[in-house]
LUMTI-136916 format. One line per 5 residues: number of its first residue (from 0); their letters; for each residue x, y, z of C-alpha. Coordinates in pm, 1 decimal. Layout:
# residues N
NUM) a) X Y Z  ... .
This chain:
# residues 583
0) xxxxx) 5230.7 160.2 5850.9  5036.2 481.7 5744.2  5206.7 786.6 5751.1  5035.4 1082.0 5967.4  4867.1 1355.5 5702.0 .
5) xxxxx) 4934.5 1719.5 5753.8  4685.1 1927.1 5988.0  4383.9 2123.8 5829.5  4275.2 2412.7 5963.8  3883.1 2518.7 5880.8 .
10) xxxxx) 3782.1 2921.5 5927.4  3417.4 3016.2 5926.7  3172.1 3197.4 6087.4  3207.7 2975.1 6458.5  3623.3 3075.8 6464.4 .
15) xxxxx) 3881.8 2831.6 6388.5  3947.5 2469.1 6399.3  4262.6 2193.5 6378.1  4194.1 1866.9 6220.7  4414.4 1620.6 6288.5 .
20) xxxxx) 4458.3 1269.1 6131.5  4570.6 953.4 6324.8  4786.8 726.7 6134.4  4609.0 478.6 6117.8  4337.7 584.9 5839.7 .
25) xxxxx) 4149.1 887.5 5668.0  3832.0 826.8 5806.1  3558.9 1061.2 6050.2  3633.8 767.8 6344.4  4003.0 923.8 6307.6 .
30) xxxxx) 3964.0 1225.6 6299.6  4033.1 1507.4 6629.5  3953.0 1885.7 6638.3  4159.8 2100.9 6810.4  3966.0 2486.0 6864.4 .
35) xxxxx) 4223.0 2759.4 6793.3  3951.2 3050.9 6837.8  3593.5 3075.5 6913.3  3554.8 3395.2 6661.0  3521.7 3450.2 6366.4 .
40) xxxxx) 3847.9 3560.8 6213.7  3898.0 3771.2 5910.1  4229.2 3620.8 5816.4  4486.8 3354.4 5864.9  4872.2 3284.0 5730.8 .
45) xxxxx) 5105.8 2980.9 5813.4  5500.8 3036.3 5814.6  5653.9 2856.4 5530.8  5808.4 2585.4 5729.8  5426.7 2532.2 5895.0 .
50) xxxxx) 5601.7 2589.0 6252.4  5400.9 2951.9 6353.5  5010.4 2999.0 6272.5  4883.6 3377.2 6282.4  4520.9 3483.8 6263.4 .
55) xxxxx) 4321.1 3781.7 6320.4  3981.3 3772.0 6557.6  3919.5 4139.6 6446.7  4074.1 4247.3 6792.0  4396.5 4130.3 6769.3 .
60) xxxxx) 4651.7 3917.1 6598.4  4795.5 3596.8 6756.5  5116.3 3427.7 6657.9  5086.6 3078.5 6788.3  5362.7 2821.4 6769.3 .
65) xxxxx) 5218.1 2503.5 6631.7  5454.0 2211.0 6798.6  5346.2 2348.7 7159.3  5041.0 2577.7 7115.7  5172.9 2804.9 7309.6 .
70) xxxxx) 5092.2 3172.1 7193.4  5386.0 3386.4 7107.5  5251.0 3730.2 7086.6  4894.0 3888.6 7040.7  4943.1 4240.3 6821.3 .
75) xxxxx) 4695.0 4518.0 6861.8  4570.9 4510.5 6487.5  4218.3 4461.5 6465.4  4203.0 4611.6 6129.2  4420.9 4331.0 5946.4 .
80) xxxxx) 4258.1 4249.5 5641.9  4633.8 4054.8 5474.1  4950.5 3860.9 5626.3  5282.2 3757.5 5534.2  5555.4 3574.1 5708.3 .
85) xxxxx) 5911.2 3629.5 5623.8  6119.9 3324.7 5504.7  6342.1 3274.7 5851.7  5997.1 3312.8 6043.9  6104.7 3582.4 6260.4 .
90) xxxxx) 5932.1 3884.0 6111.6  5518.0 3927.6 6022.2  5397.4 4183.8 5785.6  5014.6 4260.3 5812.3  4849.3 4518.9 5591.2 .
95) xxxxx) 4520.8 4657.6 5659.9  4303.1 4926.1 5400.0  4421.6 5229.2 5364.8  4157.4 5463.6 5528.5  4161.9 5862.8 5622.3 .
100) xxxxx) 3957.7 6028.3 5901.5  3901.4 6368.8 6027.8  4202.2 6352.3 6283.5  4482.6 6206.3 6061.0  4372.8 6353.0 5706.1 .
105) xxxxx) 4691.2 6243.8 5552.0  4627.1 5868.2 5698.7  4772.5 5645.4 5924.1  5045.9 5361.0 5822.1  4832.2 5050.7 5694.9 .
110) xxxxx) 5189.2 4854.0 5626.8  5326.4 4704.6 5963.5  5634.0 4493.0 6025.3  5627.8 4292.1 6329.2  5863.1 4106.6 6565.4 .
115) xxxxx) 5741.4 3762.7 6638.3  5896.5 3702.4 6928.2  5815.4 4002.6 7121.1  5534.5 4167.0 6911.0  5742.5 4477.4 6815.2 .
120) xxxxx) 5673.8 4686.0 6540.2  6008.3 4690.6 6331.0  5838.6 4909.0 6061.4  5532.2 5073.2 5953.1  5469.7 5247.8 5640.8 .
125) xxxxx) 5193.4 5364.1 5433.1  5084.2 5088.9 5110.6  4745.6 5184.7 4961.3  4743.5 4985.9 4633.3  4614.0 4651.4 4705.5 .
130) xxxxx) 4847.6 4518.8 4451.6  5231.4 4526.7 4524.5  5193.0 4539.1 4932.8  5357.1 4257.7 5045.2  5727.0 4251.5 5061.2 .
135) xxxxx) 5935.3 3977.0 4894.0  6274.3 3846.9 5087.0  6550.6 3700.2 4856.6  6508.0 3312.7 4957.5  6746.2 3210.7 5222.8 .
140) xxxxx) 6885.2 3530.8 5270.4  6784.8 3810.1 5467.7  6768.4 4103.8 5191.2  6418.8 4226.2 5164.2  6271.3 4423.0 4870.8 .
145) xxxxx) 5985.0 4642.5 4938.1  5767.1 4816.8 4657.9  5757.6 5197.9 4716.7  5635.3 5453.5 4424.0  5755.2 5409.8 4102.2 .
150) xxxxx) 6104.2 5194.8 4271.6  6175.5 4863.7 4444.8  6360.3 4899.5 4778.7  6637.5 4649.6 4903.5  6674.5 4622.3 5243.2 .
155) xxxxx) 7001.8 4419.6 5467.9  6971.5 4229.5 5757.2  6636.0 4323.5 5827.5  6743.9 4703.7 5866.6  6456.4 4887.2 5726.3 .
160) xxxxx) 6632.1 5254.6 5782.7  6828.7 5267.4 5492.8  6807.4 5083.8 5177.3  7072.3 4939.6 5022.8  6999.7 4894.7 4641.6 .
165) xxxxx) 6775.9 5074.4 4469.4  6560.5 4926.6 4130.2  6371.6 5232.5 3987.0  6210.2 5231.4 3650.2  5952.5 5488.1 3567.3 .
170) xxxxx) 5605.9 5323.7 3525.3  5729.3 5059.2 3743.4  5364.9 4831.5 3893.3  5441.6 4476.7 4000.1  5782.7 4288.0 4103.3 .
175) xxxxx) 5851.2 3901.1 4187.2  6136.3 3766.4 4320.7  6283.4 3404.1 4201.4  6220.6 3117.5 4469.4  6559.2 2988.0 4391.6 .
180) xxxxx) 6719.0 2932.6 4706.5  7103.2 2934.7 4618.2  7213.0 3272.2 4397.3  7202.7 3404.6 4184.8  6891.7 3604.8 4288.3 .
185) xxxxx) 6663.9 3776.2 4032.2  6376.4 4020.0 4020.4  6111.6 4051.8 3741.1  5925.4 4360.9 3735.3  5627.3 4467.1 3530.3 .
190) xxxxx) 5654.5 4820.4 3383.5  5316.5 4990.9 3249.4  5342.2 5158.4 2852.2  5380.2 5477.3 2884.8  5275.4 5795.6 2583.4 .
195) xxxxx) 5111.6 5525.6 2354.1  5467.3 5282.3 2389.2  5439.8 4914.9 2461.1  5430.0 4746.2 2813.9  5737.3 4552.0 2901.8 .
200) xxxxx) 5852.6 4296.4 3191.1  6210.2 4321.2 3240.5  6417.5 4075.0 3436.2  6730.8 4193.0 3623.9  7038.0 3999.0 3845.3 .
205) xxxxx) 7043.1 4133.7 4213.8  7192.9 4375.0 4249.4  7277.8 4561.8 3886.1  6989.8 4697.9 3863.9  7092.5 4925.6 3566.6 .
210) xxxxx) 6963.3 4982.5 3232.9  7296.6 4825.1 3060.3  7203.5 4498.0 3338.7  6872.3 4369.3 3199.9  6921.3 3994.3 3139.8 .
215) xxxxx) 6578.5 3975.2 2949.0  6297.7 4155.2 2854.7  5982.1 4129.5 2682.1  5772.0 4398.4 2518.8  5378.9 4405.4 2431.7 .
220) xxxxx) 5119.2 4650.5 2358.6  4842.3 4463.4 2503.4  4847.3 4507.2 2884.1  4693.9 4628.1 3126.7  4768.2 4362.7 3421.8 .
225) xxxxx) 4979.6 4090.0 3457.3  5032.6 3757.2 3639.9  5447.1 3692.7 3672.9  5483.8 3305.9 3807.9  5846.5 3199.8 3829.8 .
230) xxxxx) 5948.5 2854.1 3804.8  6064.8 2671.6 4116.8  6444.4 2693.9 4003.9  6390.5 3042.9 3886.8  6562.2 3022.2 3523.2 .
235) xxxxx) 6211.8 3081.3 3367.7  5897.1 3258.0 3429.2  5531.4 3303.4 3240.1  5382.6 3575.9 3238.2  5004.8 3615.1 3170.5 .
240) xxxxx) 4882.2 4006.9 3005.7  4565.3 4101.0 3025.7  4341.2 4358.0 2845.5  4023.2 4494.5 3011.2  3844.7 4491.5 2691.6 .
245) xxxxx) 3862.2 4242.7 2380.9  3896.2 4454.5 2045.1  3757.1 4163.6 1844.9  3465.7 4103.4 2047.6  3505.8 3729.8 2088.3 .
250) xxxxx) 3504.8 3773.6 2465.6  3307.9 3968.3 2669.4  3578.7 3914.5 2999.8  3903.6 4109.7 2757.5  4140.6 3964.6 2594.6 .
255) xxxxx) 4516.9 3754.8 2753.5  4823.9 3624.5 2615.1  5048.6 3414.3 2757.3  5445.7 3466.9 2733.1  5744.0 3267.7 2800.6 .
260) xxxxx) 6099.1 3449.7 2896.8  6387.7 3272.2 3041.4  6682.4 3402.6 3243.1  6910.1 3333.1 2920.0  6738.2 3643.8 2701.5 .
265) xxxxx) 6499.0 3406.4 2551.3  6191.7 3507.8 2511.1  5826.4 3369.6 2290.9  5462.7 3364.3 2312.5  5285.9 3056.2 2380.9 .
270) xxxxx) 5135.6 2940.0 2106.5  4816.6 2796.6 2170.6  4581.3 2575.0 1933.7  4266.8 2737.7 2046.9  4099.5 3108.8 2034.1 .
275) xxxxx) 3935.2 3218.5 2390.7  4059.0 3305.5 2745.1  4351.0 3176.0 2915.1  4207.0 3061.7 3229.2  4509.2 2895.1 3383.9 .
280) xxxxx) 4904.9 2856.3 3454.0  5137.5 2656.7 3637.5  5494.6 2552.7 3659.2  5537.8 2156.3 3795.0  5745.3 2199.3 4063.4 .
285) xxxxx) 5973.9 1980.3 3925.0  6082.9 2290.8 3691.5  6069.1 2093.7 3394.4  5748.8 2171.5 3219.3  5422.1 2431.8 3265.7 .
290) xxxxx) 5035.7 2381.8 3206.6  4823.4 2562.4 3064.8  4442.4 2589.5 2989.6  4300.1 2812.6 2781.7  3998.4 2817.5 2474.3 .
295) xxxxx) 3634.4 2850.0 2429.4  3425.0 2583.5 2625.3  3508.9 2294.9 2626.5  3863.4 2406.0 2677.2  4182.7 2270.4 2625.8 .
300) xxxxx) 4486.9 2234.3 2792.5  4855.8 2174.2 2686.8  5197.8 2064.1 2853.2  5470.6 2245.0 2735.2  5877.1 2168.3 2813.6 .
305) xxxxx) 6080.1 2426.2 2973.8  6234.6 2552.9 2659.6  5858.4 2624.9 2544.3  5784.5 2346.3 2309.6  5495.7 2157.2 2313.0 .
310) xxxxx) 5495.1 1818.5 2444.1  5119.5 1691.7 2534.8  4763.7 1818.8 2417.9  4492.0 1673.7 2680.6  4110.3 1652.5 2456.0 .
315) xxxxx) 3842.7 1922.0 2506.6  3670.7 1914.6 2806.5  3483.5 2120.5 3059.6  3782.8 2320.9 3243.3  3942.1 2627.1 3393.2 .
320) xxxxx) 4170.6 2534.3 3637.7  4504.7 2318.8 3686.9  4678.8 2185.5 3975.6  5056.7 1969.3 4030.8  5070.0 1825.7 4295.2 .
325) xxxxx) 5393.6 1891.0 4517.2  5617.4 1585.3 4368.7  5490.2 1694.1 4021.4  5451.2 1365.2 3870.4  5052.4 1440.7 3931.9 .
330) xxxxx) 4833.9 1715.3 3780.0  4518.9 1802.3 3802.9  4237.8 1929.3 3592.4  3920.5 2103.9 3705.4  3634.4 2273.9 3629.2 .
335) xxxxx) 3445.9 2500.0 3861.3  3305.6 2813.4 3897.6  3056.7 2782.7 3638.7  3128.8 2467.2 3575.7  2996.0 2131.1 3722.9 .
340) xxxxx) 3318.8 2060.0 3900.3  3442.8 1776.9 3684.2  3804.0 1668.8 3834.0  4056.1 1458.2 3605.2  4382.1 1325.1 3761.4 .
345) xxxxx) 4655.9 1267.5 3480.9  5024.0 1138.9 3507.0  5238.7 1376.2 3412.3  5499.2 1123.0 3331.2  5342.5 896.2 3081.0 .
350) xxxxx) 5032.3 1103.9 2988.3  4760.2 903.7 3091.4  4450.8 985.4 3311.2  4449.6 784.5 3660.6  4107.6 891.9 3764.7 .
355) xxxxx) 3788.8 1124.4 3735.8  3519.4 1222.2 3984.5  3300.2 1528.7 3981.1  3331.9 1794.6 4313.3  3027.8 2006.6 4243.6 .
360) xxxxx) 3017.9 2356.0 4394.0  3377.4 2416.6 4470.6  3528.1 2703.6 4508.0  3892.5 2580.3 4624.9  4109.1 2287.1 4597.7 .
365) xxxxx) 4452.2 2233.2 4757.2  4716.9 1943.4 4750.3  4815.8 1781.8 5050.4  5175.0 1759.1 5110.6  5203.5 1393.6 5091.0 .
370) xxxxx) 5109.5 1439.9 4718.4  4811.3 1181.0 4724.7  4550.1 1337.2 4903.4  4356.4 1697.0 4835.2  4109.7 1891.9 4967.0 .
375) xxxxx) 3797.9 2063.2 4807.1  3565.2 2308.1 4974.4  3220.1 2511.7 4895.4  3347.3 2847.6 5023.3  3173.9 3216.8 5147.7 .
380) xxxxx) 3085.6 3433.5 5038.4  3195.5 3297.9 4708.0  2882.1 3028.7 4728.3  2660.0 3080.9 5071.1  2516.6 2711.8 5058.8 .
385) xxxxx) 2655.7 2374.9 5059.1  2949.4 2499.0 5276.3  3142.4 2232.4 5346.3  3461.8 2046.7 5275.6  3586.2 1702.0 5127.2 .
390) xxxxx) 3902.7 1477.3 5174.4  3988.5 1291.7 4821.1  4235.6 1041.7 4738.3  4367.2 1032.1 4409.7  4291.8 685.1 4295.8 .
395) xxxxx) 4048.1 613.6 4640.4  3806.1 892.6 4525.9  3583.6 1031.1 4789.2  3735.1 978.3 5185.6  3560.7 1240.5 5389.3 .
400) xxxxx) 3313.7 1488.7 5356.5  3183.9 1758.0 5609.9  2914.6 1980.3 5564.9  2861.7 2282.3 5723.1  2506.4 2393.1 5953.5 .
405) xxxxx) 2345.2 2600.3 5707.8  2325.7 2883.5 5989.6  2677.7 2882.3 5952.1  2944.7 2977.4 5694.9  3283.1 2828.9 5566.0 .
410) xxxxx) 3528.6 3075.1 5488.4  3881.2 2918.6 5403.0  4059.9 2561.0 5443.3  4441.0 2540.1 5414.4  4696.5 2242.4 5462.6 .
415) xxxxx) 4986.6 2315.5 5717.1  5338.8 2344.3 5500.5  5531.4 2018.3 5535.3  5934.4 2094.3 5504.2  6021.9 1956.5 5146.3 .
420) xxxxx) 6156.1 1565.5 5198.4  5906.2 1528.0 5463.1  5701.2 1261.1 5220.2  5801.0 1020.7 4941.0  5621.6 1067.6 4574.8 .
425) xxxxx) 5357.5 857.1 4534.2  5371.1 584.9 4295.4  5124.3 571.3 4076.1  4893.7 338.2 3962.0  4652.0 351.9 3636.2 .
430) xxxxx) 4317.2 310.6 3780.1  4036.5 241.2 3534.7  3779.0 549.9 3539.3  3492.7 655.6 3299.8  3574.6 864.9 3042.4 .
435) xxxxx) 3449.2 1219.6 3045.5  3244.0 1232.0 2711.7  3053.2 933.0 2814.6  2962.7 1075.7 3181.8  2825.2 1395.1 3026.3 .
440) xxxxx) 2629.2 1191.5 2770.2  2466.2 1019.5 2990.5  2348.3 1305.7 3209.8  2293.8 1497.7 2919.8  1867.3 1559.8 2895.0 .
445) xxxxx) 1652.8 1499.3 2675.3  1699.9 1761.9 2333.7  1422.0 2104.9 2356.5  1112.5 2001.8 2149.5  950.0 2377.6 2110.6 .
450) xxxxx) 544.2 2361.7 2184.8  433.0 2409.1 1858.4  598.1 2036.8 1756.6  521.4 1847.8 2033.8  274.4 1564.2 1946.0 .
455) xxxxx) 393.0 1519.7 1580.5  432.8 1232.5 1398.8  744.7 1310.8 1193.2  1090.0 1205.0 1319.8  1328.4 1466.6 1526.8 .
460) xxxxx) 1704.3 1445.7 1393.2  1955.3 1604.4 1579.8  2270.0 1716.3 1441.4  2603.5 1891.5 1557.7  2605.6 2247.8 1464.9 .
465) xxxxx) 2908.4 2343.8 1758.8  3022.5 2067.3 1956.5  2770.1 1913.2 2125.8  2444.9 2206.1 2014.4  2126.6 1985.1 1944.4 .
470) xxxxx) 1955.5 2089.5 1651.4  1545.8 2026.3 1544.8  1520.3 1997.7 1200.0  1118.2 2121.2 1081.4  900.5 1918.8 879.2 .
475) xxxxx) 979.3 1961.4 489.8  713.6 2125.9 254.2  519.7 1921.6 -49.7  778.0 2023.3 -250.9  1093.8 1941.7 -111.6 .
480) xxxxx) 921.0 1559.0 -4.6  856.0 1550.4 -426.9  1210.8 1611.3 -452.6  1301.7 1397.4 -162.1  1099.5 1071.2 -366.6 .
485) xxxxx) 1262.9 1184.6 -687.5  1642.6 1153.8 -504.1  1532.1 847.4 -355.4  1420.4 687.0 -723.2  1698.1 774.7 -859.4 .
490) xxxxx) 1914.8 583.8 -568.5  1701.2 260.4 -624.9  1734.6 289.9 -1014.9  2148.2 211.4 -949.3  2181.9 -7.1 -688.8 .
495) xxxxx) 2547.1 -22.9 -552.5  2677.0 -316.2 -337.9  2737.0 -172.4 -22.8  2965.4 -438.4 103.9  3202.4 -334.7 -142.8 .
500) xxxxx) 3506.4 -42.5 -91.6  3463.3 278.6 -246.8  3787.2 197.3 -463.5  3629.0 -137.5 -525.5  3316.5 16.2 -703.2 .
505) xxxxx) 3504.1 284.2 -869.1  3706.1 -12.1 -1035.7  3404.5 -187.7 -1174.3  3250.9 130.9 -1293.1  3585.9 200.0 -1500.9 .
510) xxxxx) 3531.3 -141.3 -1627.0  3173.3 -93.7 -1710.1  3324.6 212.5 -1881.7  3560.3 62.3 -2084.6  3318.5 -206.2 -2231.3 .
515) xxxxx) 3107.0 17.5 -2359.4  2841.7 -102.1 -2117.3  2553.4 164.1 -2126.4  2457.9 165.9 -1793.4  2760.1 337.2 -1692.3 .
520) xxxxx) 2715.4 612.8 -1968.9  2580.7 857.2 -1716.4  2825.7 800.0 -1396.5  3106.9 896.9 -1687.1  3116.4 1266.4 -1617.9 .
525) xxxxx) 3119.1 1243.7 -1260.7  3391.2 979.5 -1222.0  3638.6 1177.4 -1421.2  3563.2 1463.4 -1207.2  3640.4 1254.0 -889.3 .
530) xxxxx) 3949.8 1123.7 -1052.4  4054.1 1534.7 -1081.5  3936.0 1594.8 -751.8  4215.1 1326.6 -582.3  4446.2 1427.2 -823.3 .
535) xxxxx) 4450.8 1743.3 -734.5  4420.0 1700.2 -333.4  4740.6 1466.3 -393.2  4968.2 1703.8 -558.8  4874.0 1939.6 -247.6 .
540) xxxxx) 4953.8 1734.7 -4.0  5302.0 1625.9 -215.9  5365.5 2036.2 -205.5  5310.5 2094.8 144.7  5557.0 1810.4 218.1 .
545) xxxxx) 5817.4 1988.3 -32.0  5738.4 2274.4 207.7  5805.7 2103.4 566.2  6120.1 1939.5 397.7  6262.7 2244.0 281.6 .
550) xxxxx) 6207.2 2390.3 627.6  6377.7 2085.6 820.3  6675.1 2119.3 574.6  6707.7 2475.4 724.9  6732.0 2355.9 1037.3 .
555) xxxxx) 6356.4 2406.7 1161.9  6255.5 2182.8 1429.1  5907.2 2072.1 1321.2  5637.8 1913.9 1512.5  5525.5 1573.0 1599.7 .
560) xxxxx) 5231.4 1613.2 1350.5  5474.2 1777.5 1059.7  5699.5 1490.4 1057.1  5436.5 1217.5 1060.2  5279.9 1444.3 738.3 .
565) xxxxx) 5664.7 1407.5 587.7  5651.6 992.3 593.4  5346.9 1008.9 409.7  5575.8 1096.2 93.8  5578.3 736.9 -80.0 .
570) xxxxx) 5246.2 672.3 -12.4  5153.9 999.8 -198.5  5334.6 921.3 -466.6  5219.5 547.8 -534.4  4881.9 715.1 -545.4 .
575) xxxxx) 4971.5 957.7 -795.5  5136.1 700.2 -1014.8  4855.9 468.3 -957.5  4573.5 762.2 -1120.3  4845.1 774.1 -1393.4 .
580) xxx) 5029.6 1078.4 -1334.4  5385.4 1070.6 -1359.8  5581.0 1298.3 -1041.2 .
């Protein structure tokens, strides 16, 4: 028997809608709307535990409860442009734009805690950074910590009067809490450089919050934002800096670096195989390993393990974007924005790719909780046509696709939260899919032929420059086609057997050699130099294999690729001996 999917609620410009699945298949027949509001809404925010649904019809904001439908409390907060539901579900924070007028010059409190039973305010303050609004409650506990200034604010109980701890660092910008639900608790924060010093993000216990207390920290010069994302157990975290401008001038979007710390004091960068932009991060939520993308186009992306080592490279390919799905044993890799919306599913587990279809136009994709199914959507105002969403399967491709009236506008689709439990893993199954470099090829047109050559006679030869750059190479001058015949001549003059091995023919030229024979008189110079040529690339590869050894007797833990270069040993050697030079 199929198991019911999770609702999906759809905002755009005609209000909001409920899908909900039967369980007895995916498809349109099974499908049932349910109409939450008939306006359009500005924003919308589930609970964690999916059991209350808020939204704002810029006149008020609703707190429904989702088993019953019944409507909790409507708020008087037209203005709500953000929401946030505490972890218990009994408190909503809404933040609205900070804005001044003639009557309250010194503004009006845009930060609002809410009751949800009753629609109380419980506290209001005034938040105007964007950045750093939204509170952050210690997972199953009710000790809230509240960016104000230059410090973080603890708050008990849900008693916003007085706080009880206090974590103030001077430059102090951006704070994250660990999801861990059992303690110990911890709080990274994000301090800015200050008088030409370096940037830092410090991680401390709650609640010694005191210099002497910091269990790690990690310094660099090159930041002007960051992204903090915590693993699910909350022993590690990455943190992505970012620089507004790129002093090298490879990139014309700044520069980013990617940094590991863990809760132990360790701390590294993230070394990555390829120069350009990091475009993505994530932790599986599994806790045991983190993916990232980064590189010039076509990018790259690596798994590494939880201790930072590196322990899968996926191939170049069009992407920016990665996704796990909530089990973690599936991941996702995508290309959009820009890009043509290529979408490869991989197992995390034994590194292979299940499947690969191509979601053009999308601007979002989230999992489903039952870790098989996701949606995709063409967005506004991000993209203003082709609004519209799409149900895939993992290994079924395509299920459902809805397209919006183009009078109309799709603004945001979101998954209700599923307690964690609520679903098995999927098992999965390698399903046989095209591979990537062949799709492009085949859609790839027809190479640029400029005006001025179209209608010869003489053959076009395309060559790679940079990955896949097609290349016209011009009609050659009287001269170089004399030269061209003379090469040619001289080609025909010593005919080789071409079913024979390079070795093979060097071995009958030495022999030619050694008899005296005249017709290998001339080829004398230039096999002697190829003998010194592999001599010479041997005894370099024998060195850097001294080198790796030496390291791996001092205890260096070397790569995958390092220790396959150090069983190579012998076989250099043999070589060596074979030219006639003794090791």
């Amino acid at each position: 028997m199929a198991v019911e999917l999770p609702q999906l609620v759809v905002r755009g410009a005609n209000g909001l809608s409920l899908l909900k699945w039967k369980t007895d298949g995916t498809s349109e027949e099974n499908i049932s709307f349910f109409r939450i509001c008939d306006q359009k809404c500005r924003t919308t925010k589930f609970s964690n535990d999916g059991k209350l649904f808020a939204w704002c019809d810029m006149k008020q904001v609703h707190i429904m409860e989702m088993g019953s439908g019944n409507i909790l409390s409507s708020i008087n907060q037209p203005r709500t442009f953000a929401m946030y539901f505490s972890p218990d579900a009994k408190l909503l924070c809404t933040w609205e734009q900070y804005a001044v007028t003639k009557d309250t010059p010194a503004g009006t409190p845009n930060f609002n805690i809410w009751n949800v039973s009753d629609g109380s305010c419980v506290h209001n303050s005034i938040q105007k950074k964007v950045n750093g609004w939204r509170p952050d409650w210690l997972p199953g506990t009710t000790i809230c910590g509240k960016l104000t200034g230059q410090s973080v604010q603890f708050y008990e109980d849900n008693d916003f009067k007085t706080a009880k701890h206090r974590l103030s660092i001077e430059k102090l910008e951006v704070f994250e809490v660990s999801p861990n639900i059992k303690p110990p608790h911890r709080v990274a924060c994000f301090v800015r450089g200050a008088r030409g010093g370096p940037a830092s993000v410090k991680i401390f216990q709650y609640p010694k919050f005191t210099t002497g207390d910091v269990v790690a920290n990690k310094s660099f010069f090159k930041a002007d934002t960051v992204s903090i994302k915590w693993n699910k157990r909350g022993t590690e975290l990455l943190v992505t800096a970012a620089v507004d401008v790129d002093t090298t001038g490879e990139s014309y979007y700044g520069e980013q670096s990617l940094h590991f710390m863990s809760c132990t004091g360790e701390t590294s960068i993230v070394q990555l195989s390829k120069k350009g932009p990091i475009y993505d991060s994530a932790w599986s939520p599994l806790s045991n390993q983190f993916c990232v993308v980064f590189g010039f186009m076509p990018a790259k992306a690596c798994l590494f393990s939880n201790k930072c080592n590196k322990t899968f490279e996926f191939g170049s390919t069009p992407k920016n974007e990665c996704y796990y799905n909530p089990h973690g044993n599936l991941l996702i890799l995508a290309g959009f924005g820009n890009l043509r919306g290529n979408i490869e599913v991989w197992d995390c587990c034994r590194h292979s790719q299940v499947s690969q279809f191509t979601a053009p136009d999308t601007t979002c994709l989230e999992w489903c909780g039952d870790g098989c199914h996701f949606v995709t959507a063409t967005t506004s105002p991000r993209l203003r046509v082709n609004n519209g969403y799409k149900l895939w399967h993992y290994e079924e491709w395509l299920l459902f696709v809805y397209t919006i009236n183009f009078q109309n506008e799709l603004n945001d689709v979101q998954w209700r939260p599923v307690p964690t439990g609520t679903y098995t893993a999927p098992l999965v199954k390698l399903v046989t899919s095209k591979n990537l470099s062949n799709m492009i090829s085949a859609s790839k047109p027809a190479s640029y032929v400029p005006p001025h050559a179209r209608g010869w006679s003489y053959n076009v030869t395309n060559f790679k420059l940079d990955e896949d750059e097609p290349i016209i190479q011009e009609p050659l001058s009287k001269s170089a086609q004399k030269n061209k015949k003379k090469r040619e001549g001289k080609k025909n003059k010593t005919p080789t057997n071409s079913s024979l091995s390079s070795e093979q023919q060097d071995v009958i030229q030495m022999a030619k050699y050694l008899l005296n024979d005249e017709a290998a008189q001339p080829t004398q110079p230039t096999q002697l130099a190829g003998e010194d040529k592999k001599i010479k690339s041997l005894r370099k590869k024998l060195q850097a294999v001294e080198k790796l050894k030496k390291q791996q007797s001092e205890g260096k833990q070397l790569e995958k690729n390092q220790i396959e270069k150090l069983n190579t040993e012998d076989s250099i050697i043999e070589e060596l001996k074979k030219l006639g030079v003794s090791v």
